[in-house]
C-alpha distance (Angstrom), angle and dihedral (degrees) to the residues before:
residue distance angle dihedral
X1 . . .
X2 3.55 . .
X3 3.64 132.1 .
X4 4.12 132.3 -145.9
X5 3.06 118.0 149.0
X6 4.41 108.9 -62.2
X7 3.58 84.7 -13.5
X8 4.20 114.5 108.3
X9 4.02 108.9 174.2
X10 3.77 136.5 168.1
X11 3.47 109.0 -104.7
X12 3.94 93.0 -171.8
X13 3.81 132.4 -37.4
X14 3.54 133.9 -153.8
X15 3.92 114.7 -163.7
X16 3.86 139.1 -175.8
X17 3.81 129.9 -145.9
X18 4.05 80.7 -19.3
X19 3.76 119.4 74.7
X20 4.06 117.3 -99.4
X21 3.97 118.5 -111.0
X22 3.93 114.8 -114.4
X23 3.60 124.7 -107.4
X24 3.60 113.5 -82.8
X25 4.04 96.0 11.4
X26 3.91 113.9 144.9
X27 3.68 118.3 -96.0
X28 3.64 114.2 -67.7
X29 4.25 85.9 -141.4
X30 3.41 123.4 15.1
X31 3.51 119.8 -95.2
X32 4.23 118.8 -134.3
X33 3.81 118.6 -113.0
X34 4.03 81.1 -124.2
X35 3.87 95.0 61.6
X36 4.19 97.1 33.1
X37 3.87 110.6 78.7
X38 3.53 116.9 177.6
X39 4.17 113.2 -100.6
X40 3.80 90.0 22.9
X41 3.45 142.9 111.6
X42 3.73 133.5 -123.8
X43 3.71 123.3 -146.2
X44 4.11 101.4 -149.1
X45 3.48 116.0 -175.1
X46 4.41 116.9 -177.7
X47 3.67 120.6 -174.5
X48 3.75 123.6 -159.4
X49 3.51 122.1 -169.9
X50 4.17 123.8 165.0
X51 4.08 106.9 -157.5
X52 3.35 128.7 -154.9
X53 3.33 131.4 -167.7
X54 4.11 135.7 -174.0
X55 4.03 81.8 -131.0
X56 3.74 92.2 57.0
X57 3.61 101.6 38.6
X58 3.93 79.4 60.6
X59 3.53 101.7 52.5
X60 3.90 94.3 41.7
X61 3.87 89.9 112.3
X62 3.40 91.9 57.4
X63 3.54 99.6 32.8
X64 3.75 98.0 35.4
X65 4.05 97.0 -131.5
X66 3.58 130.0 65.8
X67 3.95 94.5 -149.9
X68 4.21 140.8 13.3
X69 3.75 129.3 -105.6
X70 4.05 98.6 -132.4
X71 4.06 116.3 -174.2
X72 3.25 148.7 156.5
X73 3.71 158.7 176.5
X74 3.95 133.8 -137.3
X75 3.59 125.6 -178.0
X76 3.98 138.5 -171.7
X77 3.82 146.3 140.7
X78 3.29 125.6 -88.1
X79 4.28 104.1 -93.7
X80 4.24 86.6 -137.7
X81 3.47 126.8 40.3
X82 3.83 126.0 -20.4
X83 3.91 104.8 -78.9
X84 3.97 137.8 27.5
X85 3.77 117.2 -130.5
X86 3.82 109.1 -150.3
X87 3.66 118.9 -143.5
């Protein structure tokens, strides 16, 4: 991610078994005011993972879902320099 000033954009994404978000796309989570400093990058990292479980397959008539939507999303600067060039 990208920082100037409001603006949070994609600067490029890689993804696997999930599709990749396009170049200069809006955050997918917003970023704190702490962590976004103007003129640097972001690395943002979200994890997606549906579980499934024999248990809750079971209980889906009670519960109404045989399996949980788990995600989430880590952040942090770059440890060298200001941006990281993919290639």
């Amino acid at each position: 991610m990208e920082i100037s000033g409001s603006n949070q954009r994609v600067v490029w994404s890689v993804a696997r078994n999930d599709s990749a978000l396009t170049k200069g796309a809006a955050s997918p989570a917003p970023i704190p005011d702490e962590v976004a400093i103007d003129g640097r990058q972001v690395i943002v990292t979200r994890v997606r993972y549906r579980y499934e479980s024999p248990l809750s397959s079971f209980m889906s008539a009670v519960t109404g879902s045989d399996g949980y939507d788990l995600e989430h999303v880590f952040m942090q600067h770059p440890r060298i320099g200001t941006a990281v060039n993919y290639q």
